[in-house]
C-alpha positions, 0 to 999 in steps of 0.5 A: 502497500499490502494489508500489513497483518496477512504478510507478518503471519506468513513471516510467522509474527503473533502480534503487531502494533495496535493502538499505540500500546505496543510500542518500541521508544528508541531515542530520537526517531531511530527505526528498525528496518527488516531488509532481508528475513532469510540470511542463509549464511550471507552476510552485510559488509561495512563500508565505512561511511555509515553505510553497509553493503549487502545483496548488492545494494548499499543501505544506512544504519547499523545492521544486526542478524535477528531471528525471524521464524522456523530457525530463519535469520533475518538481516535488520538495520536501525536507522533514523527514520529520516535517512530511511525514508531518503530511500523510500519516497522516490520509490514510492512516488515519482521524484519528478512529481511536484514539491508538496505532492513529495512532501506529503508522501514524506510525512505520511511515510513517516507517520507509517514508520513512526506508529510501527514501532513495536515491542512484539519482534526485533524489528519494526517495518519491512523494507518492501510492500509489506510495508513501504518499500525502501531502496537504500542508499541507490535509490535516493534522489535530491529531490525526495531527500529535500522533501524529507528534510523539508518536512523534518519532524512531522507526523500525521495526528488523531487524538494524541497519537498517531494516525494509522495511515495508508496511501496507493497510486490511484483512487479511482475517484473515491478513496475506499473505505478502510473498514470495508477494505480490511473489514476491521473497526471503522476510523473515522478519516479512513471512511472514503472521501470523494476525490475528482483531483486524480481524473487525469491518471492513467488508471483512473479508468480501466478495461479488461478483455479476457477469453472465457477459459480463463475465466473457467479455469478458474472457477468453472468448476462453481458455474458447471463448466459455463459462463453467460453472464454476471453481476456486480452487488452489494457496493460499500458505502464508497460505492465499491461492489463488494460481490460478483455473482458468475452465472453459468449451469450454475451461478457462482457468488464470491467475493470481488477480491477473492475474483481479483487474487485469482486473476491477479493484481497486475491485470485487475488494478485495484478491485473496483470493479464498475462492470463485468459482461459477457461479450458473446459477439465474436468468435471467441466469446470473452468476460469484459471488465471495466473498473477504477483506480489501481491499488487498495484505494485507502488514504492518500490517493498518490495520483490525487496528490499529484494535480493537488499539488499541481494546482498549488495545493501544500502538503498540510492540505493535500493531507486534509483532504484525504485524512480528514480530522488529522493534523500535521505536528512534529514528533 
């Protein structure tokens, strides 16, 4: 999941939910799902089984056109929030992946969905990373369709409502600090908690190894056209360098993510970076990054919940562990 807020004011949406006070109350558990925000004259077809056929995919629920933004029709889908999530689990998480691990994915998907609801536009999440991906009728498999039903109702609490809940694929062994992330007001289970369990994943530890012109093309112009050295400073309460600092001709300071966009996430998997040297030793000199964790790192740590689950851990206490204060309750 990608910060929420940035990819809504590309759709051009002014608000989104806050605090519980803006909120969508259809009956039952319904949602309203934006499967595609620019029709341009296409148009879903009923299948008959309370399925409708669009972009060459299946998906559940009533389908409606609404407007999105700059004149644009959007294609949205109500639908219970249990058969959406039928489609967004085994997306989301390896449907091979232990039975408490799936269902903690389901309640934490659910308790998403559910505190999304809002009354500031006709729909309320968006079926890909903006929010959680959801795959439709195709994408549903027997063991995460168990898992949702096996954790019907239940939802992530915080003093009366809803948990603002987050989840990505690897910590790196400390979950990030909400706040820090996303520079918004501290929550007190978003703060970060130390989590050895996800050691074994595959990008608990990374390297990089990338020529130096690719590193100046992006910001040689900050550095006078040189790059001998950096830094790493200003680490956030989990540890997390917040700046790195180029040194050249001149020395460049900006921001890890500001580094990270530039690159890109599909190199740099998360932006906990541990090191970044300059390795003048070979013919082509290149910048050597080393960090941990793929993703933002905020909430659940899904490799975490993996060996968690593995070592017999419930879902109610994988929960625990990387929300603290919560409760599981059912809606």
């Amino acid at each position: 999941m990608i910060d929420r807020l940035a990819f809504l004011t590309l759709l051009g949406a002014t608000t989104v939910a806050t605090g519980g006070l803006d909120v969508w109350e259809p009956s039952g558990t319904q949602i309203r799902v934006l499967v595609d925000a620019d029709l341009r004259g296409r148009e879903p077809a009923d299948v008959g089984d309370g399925t409708f056929a669009f972009d060459g995919r299946r998906w559940r629920g009533a389908p409606s056109t609404v407007p999105v933004a700059d004149g644009r029709l959007g294609l949205v889908t109500a639908i219970d929030v249990d058969a959406y999530l039928q489609g967004v689990v085994p997306l989301e998480l390896s449907p091979g992946w232990p039975v408490a691990a799936l269902q903690a994915q389901a309640i934490v998907a659910r308790t998403y969905a559910l505190a999304h609801r809002t009354l500031s536009r006709p729909w309320d999440v968006l079926a890909n990373d903006a929010d959680q991906r959801w795959g439709g009728v195709e994408a549903e498999v027997p063991a995460a369709t168990a898992a949702v039903q096996a954790t019907r109702g239940q939802v992530l609490g915080y003093a009366g409502g809803p948990a603002s809940v987050f989840y990505s694929a690897c910590c790196g062994g400390h979950t990030a600090d909400g706040a820090s992330v996303w520079g918004r007001q501290p929550i007190p289970y978003l703060r970060g908690v130390p989590d050895p369990a996800c050691a074994p994943a595959p990008d608990f530890r990374w390297a990089r190894s990338l020529p130096l012109d690719r590193i100046l093309a992006a910001f040689g112009d900050r550095t006078g056209g040189t790059l001998t050295g950096a830094d790493l400073s200003d680490a956030d309460p989990t540890g997390r360098p917040r700046t790195l600092t180029l040194h050249g001709e001149r020395s460049a300071q900006l921001e890890v993510d500001e580094f990270r966009r530039a690159l890109g996430s599909a190199l740099l998997p998360s932006s906990w970076l541990r090191s970044v040297s300059v390795e003048g030793t070979q013919a082509a000199p290149r910048l050597v990054i080393e960090g941990s964790g793929r993703g933002h790192g905020v909430g659940l740590c899904q490799w975490g919940a993996r060996f968690r689950a593995s070592a017999g851990a419930s879902a109610a206490a994988i929960l625990a562990c990387y929300f603290p204060g919560t409760t599981v309750s059912g809606v």
